[in-house]
C-alpha positions as CSV (number, residue, x, y, z in Angstrom):
1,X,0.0,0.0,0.0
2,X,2.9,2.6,0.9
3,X,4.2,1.6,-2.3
4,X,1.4,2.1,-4.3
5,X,1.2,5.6,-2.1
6,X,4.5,6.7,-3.3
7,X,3.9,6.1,-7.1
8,X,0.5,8.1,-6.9
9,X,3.0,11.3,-5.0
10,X,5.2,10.6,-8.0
11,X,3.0,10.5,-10.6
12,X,2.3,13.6,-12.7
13,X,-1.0,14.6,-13.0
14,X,-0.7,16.1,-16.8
15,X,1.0,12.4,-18.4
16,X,0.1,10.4,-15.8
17,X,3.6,8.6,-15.5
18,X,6.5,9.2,-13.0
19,X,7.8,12.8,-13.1
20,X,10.5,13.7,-15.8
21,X,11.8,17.1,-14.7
22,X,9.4,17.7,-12.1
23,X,8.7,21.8,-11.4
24,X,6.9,22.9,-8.2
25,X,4.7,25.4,-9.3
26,X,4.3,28.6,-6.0
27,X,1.1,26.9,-5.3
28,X,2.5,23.7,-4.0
29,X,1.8,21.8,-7.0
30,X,4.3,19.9,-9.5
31,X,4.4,18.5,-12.8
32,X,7.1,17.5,-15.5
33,X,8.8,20.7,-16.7
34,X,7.6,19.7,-20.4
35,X,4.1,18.9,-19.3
36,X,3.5,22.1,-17.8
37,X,5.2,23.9,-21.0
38,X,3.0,22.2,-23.2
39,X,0.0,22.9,-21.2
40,X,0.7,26.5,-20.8
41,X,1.4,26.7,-24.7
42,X,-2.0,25.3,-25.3
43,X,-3.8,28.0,-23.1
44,X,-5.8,31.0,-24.9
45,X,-4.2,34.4,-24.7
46,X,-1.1,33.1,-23.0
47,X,-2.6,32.3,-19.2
48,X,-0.6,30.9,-16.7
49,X,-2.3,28.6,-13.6
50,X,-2.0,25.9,-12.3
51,X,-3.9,22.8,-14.5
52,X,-4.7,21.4,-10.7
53,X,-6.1,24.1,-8.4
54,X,-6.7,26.5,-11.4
55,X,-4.6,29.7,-9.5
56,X,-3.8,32.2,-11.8
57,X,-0.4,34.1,-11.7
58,X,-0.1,37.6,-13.1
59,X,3.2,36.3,-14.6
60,X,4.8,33.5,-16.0
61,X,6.5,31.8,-13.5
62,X,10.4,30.4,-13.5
63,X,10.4,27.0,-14.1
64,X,13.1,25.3,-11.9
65,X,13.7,21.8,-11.1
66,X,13.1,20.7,-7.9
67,X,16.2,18.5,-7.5
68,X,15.2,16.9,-4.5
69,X,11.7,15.3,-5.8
70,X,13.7,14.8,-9.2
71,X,16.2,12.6,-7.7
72,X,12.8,10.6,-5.6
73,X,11.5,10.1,-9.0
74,X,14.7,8.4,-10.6
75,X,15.3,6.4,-7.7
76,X,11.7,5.1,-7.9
77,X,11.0,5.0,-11.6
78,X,10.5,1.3,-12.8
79,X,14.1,-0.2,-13.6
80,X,14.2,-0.7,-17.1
81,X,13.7,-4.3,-16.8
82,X,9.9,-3.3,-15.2
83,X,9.9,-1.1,-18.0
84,X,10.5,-3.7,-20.9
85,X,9.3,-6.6,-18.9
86,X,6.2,-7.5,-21.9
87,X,8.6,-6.5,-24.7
88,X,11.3,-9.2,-23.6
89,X,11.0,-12.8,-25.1
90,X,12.4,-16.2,-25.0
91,X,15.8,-16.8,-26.3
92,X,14.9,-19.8,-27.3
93,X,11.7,-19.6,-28.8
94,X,13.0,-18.2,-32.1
95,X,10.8,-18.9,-34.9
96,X,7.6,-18.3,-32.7
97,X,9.1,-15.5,-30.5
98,X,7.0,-16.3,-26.7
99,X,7.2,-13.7,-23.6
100,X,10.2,-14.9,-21.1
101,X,9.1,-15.7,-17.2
102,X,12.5,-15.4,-16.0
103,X,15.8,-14.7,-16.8
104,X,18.9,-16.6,-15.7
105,X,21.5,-14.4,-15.0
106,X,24.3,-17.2,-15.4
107,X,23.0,-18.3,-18.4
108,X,22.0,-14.8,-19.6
109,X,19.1,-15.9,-21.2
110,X,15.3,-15.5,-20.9
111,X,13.1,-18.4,-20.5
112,X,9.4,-19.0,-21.2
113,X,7.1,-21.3,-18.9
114,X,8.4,-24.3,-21.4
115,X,11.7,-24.2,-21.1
116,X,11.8,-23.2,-17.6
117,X,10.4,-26.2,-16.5
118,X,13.4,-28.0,-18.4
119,X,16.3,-25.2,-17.3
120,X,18.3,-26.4,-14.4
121,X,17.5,-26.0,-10.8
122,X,20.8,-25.6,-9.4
123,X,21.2,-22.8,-6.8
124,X,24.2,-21.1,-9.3
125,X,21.4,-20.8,-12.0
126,X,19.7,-17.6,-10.6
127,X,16.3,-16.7,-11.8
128,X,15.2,-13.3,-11.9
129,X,12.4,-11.2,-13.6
130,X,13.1,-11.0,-17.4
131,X,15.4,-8.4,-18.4
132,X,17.5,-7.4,-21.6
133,X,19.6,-4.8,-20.1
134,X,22.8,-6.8,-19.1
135,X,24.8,-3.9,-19.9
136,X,23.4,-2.0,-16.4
137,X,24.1,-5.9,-14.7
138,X,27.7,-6.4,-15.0
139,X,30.5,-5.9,-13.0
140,X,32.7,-3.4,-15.4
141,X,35.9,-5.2,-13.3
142,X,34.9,-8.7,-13.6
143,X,32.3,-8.5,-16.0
144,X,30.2,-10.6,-13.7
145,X,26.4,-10.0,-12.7
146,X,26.2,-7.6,-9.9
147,X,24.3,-9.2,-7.4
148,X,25.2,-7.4,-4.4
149,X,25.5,-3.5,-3.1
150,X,28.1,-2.0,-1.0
151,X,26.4,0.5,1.5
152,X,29.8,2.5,2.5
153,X,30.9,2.9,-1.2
154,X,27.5,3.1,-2.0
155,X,27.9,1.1,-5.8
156,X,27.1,-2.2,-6.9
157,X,29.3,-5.0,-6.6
158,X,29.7,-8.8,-8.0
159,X,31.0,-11.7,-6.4
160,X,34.7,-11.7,-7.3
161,X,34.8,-8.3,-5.7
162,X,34.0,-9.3,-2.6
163,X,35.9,-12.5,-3.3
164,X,38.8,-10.6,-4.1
165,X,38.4,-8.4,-0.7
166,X,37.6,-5.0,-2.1
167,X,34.9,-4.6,0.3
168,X,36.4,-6.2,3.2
169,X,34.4,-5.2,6.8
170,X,31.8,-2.9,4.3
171,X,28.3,-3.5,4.5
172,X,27.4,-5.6,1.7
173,X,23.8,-7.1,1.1
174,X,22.2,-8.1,-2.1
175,X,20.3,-6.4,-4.5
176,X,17.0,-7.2,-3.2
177,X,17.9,-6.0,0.6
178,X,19.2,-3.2,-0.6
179,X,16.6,-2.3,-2.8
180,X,14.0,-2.8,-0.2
181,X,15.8,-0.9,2.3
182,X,16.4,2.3,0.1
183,X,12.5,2.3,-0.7
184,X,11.7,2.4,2.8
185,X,13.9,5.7,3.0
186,X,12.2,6.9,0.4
187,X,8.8,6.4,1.5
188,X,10.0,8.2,4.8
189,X,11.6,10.8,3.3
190,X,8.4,11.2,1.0
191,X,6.6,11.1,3.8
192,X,8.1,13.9,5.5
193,X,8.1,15.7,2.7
194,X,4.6,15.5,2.3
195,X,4.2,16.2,5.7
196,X,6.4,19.5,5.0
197,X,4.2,19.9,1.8
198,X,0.7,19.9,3.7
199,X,1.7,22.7,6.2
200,X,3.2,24.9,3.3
201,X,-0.3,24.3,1.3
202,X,-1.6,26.0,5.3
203,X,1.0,28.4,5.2
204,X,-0.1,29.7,1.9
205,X,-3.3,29.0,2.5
206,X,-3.2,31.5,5.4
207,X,-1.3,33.9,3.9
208,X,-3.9,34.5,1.0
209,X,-6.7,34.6,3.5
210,X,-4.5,37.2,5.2
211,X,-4.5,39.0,1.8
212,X,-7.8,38.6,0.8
213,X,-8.7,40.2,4.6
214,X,-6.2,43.0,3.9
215,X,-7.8,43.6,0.6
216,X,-11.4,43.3,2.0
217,X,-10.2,45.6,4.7
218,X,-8.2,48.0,2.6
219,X,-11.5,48.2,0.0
220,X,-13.7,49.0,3.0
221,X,-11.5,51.7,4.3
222,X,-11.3,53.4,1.1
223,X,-15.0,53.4,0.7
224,X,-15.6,55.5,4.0
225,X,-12.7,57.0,3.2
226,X,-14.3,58.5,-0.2
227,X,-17.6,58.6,1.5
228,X,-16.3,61.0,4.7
229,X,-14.2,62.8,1.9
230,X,-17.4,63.4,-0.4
231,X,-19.4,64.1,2.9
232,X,-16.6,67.1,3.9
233,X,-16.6,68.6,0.6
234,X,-20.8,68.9,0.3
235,X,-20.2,70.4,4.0
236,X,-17.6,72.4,3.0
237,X,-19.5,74.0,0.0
238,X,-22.1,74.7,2.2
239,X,-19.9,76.6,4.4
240,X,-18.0,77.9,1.7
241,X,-21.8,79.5,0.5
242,X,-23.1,80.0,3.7
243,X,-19.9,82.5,4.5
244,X,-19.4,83.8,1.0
245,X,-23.3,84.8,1.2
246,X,-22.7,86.7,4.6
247,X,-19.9,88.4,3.1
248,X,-21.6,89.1,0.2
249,X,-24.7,90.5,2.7
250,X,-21.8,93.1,4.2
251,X,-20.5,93.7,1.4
252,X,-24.1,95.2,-0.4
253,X,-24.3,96.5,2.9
254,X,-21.6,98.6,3.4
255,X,-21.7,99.6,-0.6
256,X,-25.5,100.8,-0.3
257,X,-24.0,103.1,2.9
258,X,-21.3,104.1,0.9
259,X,-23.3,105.1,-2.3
260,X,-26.0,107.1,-0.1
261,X,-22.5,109.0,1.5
262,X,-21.4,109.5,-2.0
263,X,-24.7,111.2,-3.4
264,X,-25.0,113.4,-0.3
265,X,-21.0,114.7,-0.9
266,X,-22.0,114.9,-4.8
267,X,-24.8,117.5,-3.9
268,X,-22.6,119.1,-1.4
269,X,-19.8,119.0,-4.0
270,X,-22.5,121.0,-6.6
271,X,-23.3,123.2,-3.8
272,X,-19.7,124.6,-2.9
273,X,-18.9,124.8,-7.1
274,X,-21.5,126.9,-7.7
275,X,-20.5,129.3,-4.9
276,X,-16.7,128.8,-6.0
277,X,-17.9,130.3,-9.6
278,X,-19.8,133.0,-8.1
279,X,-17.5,134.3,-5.3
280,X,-14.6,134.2,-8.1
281,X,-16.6,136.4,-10.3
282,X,-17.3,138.9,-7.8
283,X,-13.2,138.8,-6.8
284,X,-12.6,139.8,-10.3
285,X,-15.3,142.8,-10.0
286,X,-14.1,146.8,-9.1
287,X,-17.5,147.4,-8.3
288,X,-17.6,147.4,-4.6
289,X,-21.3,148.1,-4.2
290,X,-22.6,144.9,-6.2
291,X,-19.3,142.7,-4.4
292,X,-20.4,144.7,-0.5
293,X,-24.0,143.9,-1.4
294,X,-23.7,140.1,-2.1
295,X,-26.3,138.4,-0.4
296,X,-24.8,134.9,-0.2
297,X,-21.2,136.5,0.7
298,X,-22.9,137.7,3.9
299,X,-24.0,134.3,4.4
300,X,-21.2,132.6,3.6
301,X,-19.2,131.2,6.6
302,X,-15.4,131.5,6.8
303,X,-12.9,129.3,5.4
304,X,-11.7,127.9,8.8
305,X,-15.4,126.8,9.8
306,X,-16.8,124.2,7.1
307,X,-14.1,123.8,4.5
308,X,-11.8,123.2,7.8
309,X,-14.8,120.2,9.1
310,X,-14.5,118.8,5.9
311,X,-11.1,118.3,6.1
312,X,-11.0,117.0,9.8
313,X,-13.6,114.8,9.4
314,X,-11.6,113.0,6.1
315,X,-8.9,112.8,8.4
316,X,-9.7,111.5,11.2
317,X,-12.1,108.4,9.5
318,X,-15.6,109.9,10.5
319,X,-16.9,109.0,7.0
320,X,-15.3,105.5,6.7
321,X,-16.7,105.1,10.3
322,X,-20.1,106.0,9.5
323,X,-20.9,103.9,6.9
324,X,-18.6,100.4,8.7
325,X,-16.2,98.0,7.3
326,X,-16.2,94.0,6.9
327,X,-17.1,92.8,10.5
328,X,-14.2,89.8,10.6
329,X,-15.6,88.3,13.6
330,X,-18.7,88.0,12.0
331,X,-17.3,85.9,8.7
332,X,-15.1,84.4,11.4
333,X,-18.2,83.1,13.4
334,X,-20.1,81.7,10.7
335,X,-16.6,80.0,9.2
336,X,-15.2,78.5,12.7
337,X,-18.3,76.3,14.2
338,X,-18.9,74.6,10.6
339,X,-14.8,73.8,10.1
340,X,-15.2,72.5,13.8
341,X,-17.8,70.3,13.7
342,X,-16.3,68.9,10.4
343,X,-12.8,68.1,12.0
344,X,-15.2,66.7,15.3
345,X,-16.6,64.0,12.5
346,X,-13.7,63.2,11.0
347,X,-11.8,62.5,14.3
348,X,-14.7,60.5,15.6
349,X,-14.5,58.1,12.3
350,X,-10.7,57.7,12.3
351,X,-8.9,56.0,14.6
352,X,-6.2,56.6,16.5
353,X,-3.4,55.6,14.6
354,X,-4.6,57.4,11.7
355,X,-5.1,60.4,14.8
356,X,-1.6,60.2,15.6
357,X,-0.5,60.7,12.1
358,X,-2.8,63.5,11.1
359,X,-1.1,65.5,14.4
360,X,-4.1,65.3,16.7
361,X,-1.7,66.2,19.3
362,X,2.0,67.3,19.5
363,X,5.1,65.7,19.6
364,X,6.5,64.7,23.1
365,X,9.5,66.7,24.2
366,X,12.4,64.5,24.4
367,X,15.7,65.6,26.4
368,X,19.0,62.8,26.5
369,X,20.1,61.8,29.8
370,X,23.7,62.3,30.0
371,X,24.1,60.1,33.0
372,X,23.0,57.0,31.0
373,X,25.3,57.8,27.6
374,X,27.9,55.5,27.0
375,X,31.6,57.0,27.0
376,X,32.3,57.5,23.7
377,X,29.0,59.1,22.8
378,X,28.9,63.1,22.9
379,X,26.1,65.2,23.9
380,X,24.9,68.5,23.0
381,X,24.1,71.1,25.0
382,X,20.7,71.7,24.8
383,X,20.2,67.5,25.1
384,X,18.6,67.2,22.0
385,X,21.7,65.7,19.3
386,X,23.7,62.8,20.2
387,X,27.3,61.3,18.0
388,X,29.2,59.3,18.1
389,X,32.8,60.1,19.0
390,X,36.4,58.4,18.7
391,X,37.6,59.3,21.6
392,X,36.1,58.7,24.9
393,X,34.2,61.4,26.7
394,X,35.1,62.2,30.5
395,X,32.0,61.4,32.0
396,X,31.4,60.6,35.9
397,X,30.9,56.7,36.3
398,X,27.5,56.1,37.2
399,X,25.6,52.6,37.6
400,X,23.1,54.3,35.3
401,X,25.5,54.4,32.8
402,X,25.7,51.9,29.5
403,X,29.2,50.6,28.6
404,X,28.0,50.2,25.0
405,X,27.5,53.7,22.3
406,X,24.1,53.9,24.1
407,X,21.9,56.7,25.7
408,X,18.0,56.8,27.1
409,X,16.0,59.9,27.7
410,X,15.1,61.6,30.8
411,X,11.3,61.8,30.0
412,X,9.2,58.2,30.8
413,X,6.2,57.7,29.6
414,X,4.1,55.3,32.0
415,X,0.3,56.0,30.8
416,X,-1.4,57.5,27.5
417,X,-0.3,57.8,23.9
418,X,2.6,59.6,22.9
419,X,5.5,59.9,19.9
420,X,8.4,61.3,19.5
421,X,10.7,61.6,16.4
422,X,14.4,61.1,15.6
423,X,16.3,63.1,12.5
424,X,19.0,60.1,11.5
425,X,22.1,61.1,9.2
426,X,22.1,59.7,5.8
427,X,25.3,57.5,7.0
428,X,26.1,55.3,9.6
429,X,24.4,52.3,11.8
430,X,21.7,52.8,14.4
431,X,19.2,51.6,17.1
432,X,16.0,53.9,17.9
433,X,13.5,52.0,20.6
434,X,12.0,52.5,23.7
435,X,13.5,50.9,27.0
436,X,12.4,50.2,31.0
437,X,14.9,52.1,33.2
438,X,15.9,48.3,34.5
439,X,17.8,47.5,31.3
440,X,21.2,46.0,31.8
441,X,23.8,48.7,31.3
442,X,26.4,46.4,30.2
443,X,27.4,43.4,27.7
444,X,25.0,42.0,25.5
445,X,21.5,42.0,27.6
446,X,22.4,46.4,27.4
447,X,21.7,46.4,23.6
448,X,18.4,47.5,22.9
449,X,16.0,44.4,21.6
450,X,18.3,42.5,22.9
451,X,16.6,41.4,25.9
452,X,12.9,41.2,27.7
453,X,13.3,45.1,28.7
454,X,13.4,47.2,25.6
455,X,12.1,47.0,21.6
456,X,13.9,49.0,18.8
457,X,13.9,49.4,15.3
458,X,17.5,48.9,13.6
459,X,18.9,50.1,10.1
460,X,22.6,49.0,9.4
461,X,24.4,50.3,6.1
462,X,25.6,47.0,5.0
463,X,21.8,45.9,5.1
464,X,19.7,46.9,2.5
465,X,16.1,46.7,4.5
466,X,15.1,47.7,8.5
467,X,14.9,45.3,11.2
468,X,12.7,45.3,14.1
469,X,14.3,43.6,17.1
470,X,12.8,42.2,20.9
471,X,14.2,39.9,23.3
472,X,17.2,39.1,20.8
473,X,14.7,38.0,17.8
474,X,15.4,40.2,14.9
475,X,12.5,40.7,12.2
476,X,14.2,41.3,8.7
477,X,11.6,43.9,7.7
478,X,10.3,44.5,3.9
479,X,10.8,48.0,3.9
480,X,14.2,49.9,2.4
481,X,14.9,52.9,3.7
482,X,13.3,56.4,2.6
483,X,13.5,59.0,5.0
484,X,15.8,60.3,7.5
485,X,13.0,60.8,10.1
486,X,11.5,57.8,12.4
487,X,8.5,58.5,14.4
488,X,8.1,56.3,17.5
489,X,4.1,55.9,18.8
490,X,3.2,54.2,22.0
491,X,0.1,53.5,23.4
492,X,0.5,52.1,26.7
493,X,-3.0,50.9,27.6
494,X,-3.4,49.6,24.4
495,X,0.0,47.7,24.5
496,X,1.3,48.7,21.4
497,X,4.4,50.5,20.1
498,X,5.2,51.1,16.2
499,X,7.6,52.9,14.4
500,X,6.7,54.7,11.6
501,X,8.9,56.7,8.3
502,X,7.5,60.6,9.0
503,X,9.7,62.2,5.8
504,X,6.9,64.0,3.8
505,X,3.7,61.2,3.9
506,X,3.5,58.6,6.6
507,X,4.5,55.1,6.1
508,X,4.0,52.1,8.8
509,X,7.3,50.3,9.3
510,X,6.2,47.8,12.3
511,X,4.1,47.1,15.6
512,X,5.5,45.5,18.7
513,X,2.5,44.5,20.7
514,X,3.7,44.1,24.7
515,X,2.3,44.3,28.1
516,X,4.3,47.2,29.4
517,X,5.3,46.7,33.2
518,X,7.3,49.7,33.7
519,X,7.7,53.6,32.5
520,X,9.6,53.5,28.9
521,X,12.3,55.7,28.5
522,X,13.2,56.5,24.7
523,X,16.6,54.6,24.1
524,X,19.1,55.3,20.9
525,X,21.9,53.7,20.3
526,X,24.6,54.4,17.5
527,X,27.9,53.2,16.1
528,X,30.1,54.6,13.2
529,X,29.9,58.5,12.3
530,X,26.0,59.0,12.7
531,X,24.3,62.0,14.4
532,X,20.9,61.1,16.1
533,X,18.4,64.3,17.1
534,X,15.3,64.6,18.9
């Protein structure tokens, strides 16, 4: 039954016969390389899946032989005396050629059911199933049958080898044992890879659900995410009217007040003309009875009485006064309560994350504790920069402080959400992470993530991607490096801290989710020439 097992496992699904080639397709499943070509060549419009599960891949995929289930497959394909067993015949039956039983390897011949009954029964006159291939059976040495196999030089032998003690204290067992045993390894060693096989299918398996929940999750956050957008610009048009109407109300306003102003200074205006034209002509007469008896000149008021009210009241504003201006806090009143209760609906539909990146609240302040900096690092003096320096710093010897290029700040955080950001130089190695204040402060436990007490997020130059690093386990992350400033959020009721890239838009680098037992102190460590600053 395990045999039978092990041929189905073997067996390609396309041809039906023992792989030739075999090719593991990402989906788990394998076929002969020229099966799968020819499959594949047949398809409309040149698709690619997979002929079993039907999975589709956006591109063609690389066809590489899996050597290990290629080398199963020779091992177990039918010798080629299995394979020509109905095509070999009876030496002897030459005029009317008749299928062959056995074969006797001493006599090298091939015998039918006749004239195996009259073949000798002698023990020398081996019987075996009927074969053709003596070439593969002989001893190139002794040109003998090779009946036997040597397990520590792992080749077939004949008699006279072992005869002539080339094999001397080595394992030797015949053909059949050995045979039988190397099946069994196989079967095992299919087994296991099945085994191996099965919980890759539920590795992939869950990673595509994963993906298809990501994608369900990312489609559903887009659709609020248009709706809220489509819902704040109808609210914002109707603000945008609502104000531009009031403006538009003071505006008419303050023009109709203006234009009434206007019309009274026009007649005004007339008025002082027509007594400018008069009063010059009777400055140009000689007569002084007709200039003495001028009725309006007796009427008319001095220069330093109306004309000089006129001019006061321009200066000081009295006309611009009487008929207003734009009232500001007016606009501003009808503007500020619509933009607030917009921002009020958008913060209650995003969360916090999203909160945190949007700058619903302000960085934390971060100060380095100089006590806790290793000797070779160098502060600045308003405790904000921290480099890394060749020659060690005179610094008092504290149990606080690390014996490794290492500093913490003096700010915890033991409650609430918070972040805090760090400007990295383009060169150079680094560690940014948050730490309890009962970190080790020397050999290898000190290194932030590399213990119980502390998480951090770590970028080396040799290293192409980030890595995110707790209780010595590193995380080779996806993402390369893109910005020189690293935002650190923590949430310490909700357990969480992440690190984020904050150069121009906001991208999620990774999440440690913990049970915080103690205030965490913001920890950076550096090595080479690399300037850190909060």
């Amino acid at each position: 039954m395990a045999f039978t097992n092990l041929q189905d496992e073997l067996t390609c699904s396309i041809c039906t016969d023992i792989y030739t080639d075999p090719i593991t397709l990402i989906c788990g499943h394998s076929f002969c390389k020229s099966c799968i070509i020819q499959t594949w060549d047949n398809q409309e419009e040149r698709e690619y899946s997979c002929p079993e599960c039907r999975e589709r891949f956006m591109l063609k995929p690389e066809l590489k032989i899996n050597c290990r289930l290629h080398n199963i497959s020779v091992s177990f394909k039918p010798t080629c005396t299995e394979q020509k067993k109905i095509r070999v015949k009876c030496t002897y039956c030459i005029n009317n050629p008749v299928p062959a039983t056995k074969t006797c390897k001493l006599c090298e011949a091939s015998l039918c059911e006749n004239h195996l009954k009259k073949h000798s029964k002698s023990a020398a006159h081996t019987l075996i199933e009927p074969t053709i291939c003596w070439w593969t059976k002989k001893c190139t040495i002794h040109n003998k049958i090779l009946d036997f196999y040597c397990s520590k030089d792992a080749t077939c032998i004949c008699l006279f080898c072992i005869e002539a003690g080339e094999h001397l204290e080595h394992q030797v067992e015949t053909l059949d044992e050995a045979l039988e045993r190397k099946k069994k390894i196989l079967i095992q060693i299919l087994e296991k890879l099945t085994s191996e096989r099965v919980e890759v299918d539920k590795r992939i398996q869950n990673l595509n659900d994963h993906r298809r929940e990501v994608q369900e999750k990312a489609a559903g956050v887009t659709e609020r995410l248009i709706a809220l957008i489509g819902d704040i610009k109808e609210q914002l048009e109707v603000l945008e009217k609502n104000v531009l109407e009031e403006i538009s109300r003071q505006e008419e306003q303050i023009t109709l007040g203006i234009s009434e102003l206007i019309q009274q200074l026009e007649i005004k205006k007339e008025k002082m003309s027509t007594k400018i034209r008069r009063f010059t002509e009777l400055c140009s007469m000689t007569n002084p009875f007709i200039v003495l008896q001028e009725e309006e000149l007796n009427n008319a008021d001095l220069p330093d009485s109306e004309e000089r009210d006129i001019k006061s009241s321009q200066g000081n504003g009295t006309y611009f006064s009487s008929v207003g201006d734009l009232d500001m806090r007016l606009i501003s009143a009808n503007l500020h309560p619509g933009l607030t209760d917009i921002v009020s609906q958008v913060m209650r539909q995003l969360s916090v994350p999203m909160e945190m990146l949007l700058n619903a609240h302000m960085a934390s302040d971060i100060l380095l504790d100089i006590n806790t900096a290793g000797n070779f690092l160098t502060i600045s003096g308003d405790l904000k920069t921290v480099s890394k320096s060749g020659i060690s710093q005179i610094h008092e010897q504290t149990q606080q402080r690390f014996q490794c290029h290492q500093v913490l700040s003096t700010r915890n955080f033991s409650s609430g959400r918070h972040y805090w950001e760090v400007k990295c130089s383009k060169s150079g190695d680094w560690r940014i992470g948050m730490a309890y204040p009962s970190i080790e402060r020397k050999g290898d436990q000190s290194f932030l993530g590399y213990n119980t007490k502390s998480w951090a997020l770590e970028k080396w130059q040799n290293h192409k991607n980030y890595s995110a690093i707790h209780d010595s386990k590193e995380i080779q992350l996806s993402h390369q490096p893109s910005s020189q400033t690293i935002r650190v959020y923590v949430d310490y009721e909700a357990e969480s801290l992440s690190f984020y890239e904050a150069g121009g838009s906001i991208r999620h680098l990774y999440t440690f989710t913990a049970t915080f037992t103690e205030p965490l102190h913001a920890g950076l460590g550096l090595w080479n020439d690399v300037v850190l600053s909060v």
